[in-house]
C-alpha positions as CSV (number, residue, x, y, z in Angstrom):
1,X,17.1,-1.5,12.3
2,X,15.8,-2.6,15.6
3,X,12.6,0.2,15.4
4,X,11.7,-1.6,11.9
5,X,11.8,-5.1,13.5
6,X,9.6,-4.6,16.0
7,X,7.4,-2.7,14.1
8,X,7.2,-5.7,12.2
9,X,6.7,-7.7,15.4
10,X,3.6,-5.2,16.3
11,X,1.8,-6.1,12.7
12,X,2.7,-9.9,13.5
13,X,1.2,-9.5,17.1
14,X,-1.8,-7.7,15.7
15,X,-2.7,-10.3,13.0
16,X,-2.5,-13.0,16.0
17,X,-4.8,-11.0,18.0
18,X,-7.1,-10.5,14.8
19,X,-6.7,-14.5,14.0
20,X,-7.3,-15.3,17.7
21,X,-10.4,-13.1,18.0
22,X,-11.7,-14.8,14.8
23,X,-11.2,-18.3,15.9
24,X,-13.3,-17.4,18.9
25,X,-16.5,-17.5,17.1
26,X,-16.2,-13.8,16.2
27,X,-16.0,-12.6,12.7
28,X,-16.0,-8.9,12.8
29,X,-12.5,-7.1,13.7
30,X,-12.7,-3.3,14.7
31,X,-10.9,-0.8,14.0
32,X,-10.8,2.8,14.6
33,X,-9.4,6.0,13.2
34,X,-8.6,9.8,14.0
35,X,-8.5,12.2,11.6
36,X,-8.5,15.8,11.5
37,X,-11.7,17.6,11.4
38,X,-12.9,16.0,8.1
39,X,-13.7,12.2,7.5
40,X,-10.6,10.2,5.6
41,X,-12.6,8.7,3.3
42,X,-9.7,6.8,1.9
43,X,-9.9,5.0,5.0
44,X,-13.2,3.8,4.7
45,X,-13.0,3.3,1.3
46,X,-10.6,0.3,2.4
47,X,-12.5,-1.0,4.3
48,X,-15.7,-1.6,2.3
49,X,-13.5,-3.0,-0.2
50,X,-12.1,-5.2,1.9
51,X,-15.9,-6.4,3.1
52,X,-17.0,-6.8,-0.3
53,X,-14.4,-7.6,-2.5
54,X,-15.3,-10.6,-4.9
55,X,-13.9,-14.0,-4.7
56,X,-12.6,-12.9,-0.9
57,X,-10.7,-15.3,0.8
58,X,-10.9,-13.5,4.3
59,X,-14.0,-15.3,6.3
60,X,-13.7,-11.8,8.6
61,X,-15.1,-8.7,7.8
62,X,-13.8,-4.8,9.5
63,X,-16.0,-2.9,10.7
64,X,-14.6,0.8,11.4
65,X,-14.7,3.8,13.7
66,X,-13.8,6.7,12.5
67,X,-13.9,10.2,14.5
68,X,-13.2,13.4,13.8
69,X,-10.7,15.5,16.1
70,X,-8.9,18.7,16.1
71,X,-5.4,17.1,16.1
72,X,-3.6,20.4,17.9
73,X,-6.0,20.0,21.0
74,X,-4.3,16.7,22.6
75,X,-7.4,16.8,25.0
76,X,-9.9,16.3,22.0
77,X,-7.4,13.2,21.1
78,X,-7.7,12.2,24.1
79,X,-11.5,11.8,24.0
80,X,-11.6,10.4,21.1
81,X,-8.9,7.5,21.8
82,X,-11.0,6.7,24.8
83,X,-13.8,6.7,22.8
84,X,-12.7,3.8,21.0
85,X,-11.1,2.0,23.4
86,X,-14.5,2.0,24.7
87,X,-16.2,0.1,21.7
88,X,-13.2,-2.4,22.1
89,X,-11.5,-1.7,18.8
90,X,-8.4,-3.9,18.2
91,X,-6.2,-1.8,16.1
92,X,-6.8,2.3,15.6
93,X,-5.2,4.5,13.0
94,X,-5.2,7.8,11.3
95,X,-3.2,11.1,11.0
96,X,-1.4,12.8,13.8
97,X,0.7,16.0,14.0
98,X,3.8,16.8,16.1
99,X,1.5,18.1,19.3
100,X,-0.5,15.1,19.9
101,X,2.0,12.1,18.3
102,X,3.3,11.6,22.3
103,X,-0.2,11.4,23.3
104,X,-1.0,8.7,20.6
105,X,2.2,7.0,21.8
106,X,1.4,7.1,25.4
107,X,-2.0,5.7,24.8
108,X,-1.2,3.3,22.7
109,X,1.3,1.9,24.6
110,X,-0.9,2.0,28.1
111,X,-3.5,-0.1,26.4
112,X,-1.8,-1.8,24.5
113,X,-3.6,-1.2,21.4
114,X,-1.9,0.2,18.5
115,X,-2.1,2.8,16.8
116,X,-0.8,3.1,13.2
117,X,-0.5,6.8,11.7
118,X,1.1,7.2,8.1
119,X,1.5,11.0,8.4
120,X,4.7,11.4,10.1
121,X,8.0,9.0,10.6
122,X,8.4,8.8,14.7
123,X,12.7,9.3,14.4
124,X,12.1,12.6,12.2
125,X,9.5,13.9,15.1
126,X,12.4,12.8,17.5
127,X,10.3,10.0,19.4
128,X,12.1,7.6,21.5
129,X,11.3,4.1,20.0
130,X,11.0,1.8,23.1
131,X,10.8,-1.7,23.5
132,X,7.0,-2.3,24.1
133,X,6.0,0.6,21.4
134,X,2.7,0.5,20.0
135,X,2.9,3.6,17.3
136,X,3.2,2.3,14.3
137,X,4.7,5.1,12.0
138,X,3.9,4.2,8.3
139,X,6.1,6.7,6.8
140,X,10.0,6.0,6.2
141,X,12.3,8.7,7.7
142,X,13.1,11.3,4.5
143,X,16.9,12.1,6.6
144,X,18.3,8.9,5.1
145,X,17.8,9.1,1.7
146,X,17.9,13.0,1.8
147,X,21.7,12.2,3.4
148,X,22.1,9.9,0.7
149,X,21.5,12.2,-1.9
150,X,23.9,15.1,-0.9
151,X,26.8,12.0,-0.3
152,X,26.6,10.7,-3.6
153,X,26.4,14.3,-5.7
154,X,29.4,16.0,-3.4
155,X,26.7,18.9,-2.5
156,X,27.5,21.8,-0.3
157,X,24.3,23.1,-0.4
158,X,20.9,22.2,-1.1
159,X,17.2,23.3,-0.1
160,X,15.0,21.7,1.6
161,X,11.5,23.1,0.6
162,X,8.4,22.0,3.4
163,X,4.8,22.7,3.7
164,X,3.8,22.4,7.2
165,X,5.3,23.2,10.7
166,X,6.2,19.8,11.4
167,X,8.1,19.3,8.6
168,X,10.0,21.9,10.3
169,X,11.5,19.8,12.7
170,X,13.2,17.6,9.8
171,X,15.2,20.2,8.7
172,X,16.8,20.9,12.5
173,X,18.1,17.1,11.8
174,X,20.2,17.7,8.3
């Protein structure tokens, strides 16, 4: 309950940061995003819409980042984090994997910036949820529900069927 609320205090924080930049005389917020090898074009298809949607109410327009990176090799992370701290983005995002979710953690808690992924829920990758975390994890945690599920139909058994490696790590939880 408390990892939700401040979640929700990190949005809140960044839409004052966002308003306050605005009032500033600045109308472009930046933002930046990691994804692996190939471009999320979903992503920047959010973003135009947002900067051109009709009737728009919003007097600020994004204007976005986005990097490629091999998201096994924390060093190419690494790069490109820095690489977008260093065109002063407000808010980065994007998809992580189980080797370099500490390193987007630890950056984004140094600086201050966060970082929002919707590929993974930070309690099923085991991440301590601190105080002054800046990962914003997107994606609900599937034990709950899962647990839920085998309560309410008196199951003794049931499989779990995953895709990818760190969905492996879920299963060690049940």
């Amino acid at each position: 309950m408390a990892g939700k609320m401040f979640q929700a205090l990190v949005i809140v924080c960044a839409t004052i940061l966002m308003w306050t930049t605005y009032s500033n005389g600045s109308s472009t917020i930046i933002v930046g995003g990691v994804f692996d090898r190939i471009r999320d074009f979903g992503f920047e298809r959010g973003i135009i819409s947002h900067n051109t949607q009709k009737n728009k109410t919003s007097a600020f327009q994004f204007m976005a980042y986005v990097y490629p990176a091999l998201l096994e090799d924390t060093f190419n992370v690494t790069r490109r984090l820095c690489t977008l701290y260093a065109q002063n983005t407000l808010i980065t995002g994007g998809h992580s994997k189980q080797v370099c979710l500490p390193t987007f953690q630890s950056y984004a808690n140094y600086f201050l910036i966060p970082y929002v992924t919707v590929s993974q829920s930070k309690s099923d990758m085991g991440l301590t949820i601190g105080p002054s975390d800046y990962l914003v994890s997107m994606m609900p945690s599937l034990v709950p529900p899962v647990e839920d599920c085998v309560k309410y139909f008196k199951w003794e058994k049931f499989a779990y069927v995953y895709s990818s490696a760190e969905e492996v790590l879920v299963t060690n939880v049940f």
